[in-house]
C-alpha positions in Angstrom: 0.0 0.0 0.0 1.5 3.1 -1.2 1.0 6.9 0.1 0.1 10.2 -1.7 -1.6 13.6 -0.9 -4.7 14.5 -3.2 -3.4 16.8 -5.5 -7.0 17.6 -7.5 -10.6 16.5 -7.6 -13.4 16.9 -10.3 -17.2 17.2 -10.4 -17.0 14.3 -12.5 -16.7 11.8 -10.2 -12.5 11.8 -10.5 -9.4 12.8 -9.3 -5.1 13.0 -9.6 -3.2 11.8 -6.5 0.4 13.0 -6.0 2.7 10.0 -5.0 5.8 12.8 -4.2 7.6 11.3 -7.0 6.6 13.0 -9.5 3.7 11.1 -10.8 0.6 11.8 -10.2 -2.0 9.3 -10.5 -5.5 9.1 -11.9 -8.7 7.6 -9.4 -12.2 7.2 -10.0 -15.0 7.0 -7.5 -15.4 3.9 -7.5 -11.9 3.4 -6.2 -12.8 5.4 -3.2 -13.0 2.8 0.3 -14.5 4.0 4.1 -15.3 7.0 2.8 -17.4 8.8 -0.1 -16.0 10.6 -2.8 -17.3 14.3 -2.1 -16.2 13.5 1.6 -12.3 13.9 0.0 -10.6 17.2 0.0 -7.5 18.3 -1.9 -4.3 18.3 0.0 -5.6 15.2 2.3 -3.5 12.1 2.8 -4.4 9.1 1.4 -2.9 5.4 1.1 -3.5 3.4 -2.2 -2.7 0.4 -4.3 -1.1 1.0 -7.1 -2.3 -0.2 -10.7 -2.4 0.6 -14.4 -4.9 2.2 -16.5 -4.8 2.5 -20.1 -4.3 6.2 -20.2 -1.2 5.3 -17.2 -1.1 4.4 -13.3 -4.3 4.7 -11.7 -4.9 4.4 -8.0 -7.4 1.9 -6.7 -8.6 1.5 -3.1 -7.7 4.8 -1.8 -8.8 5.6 1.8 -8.1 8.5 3.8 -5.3 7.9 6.5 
């Protein structure tokens, strides 16, 4: 399980993670545990498992720490 600060969240239903390496990685809703989506704020902590997407690494699982 991997750790990141939400760099950005959408009306969509999305969002971008920041993993402090540079990469920033993509997450849907649905990938969202313990907690629902509009509950998330930017700049919050969050531990994730990393995978990947066909547009690049996407985050799945991601609950707040």
């Amino acid at each position: 399980m991997s750790e990141g600060t939400i760099k950005r969240l959408t009306e969509k239903g999305f969002g971008f993670i920041s993993n402090g390496s540079g990469t920033d990685l993509f997450f849907h809703m649905s990938a969202v545990q313990g907690i629902r989506f509009e509950e998330l704020r930017e700049g919050q902590k969050v531990a994730y498992d990393e995978s990947s997407g066909p547009k690049g690494p996407r985050a799945e699982n991601v609950r707040p720490i």
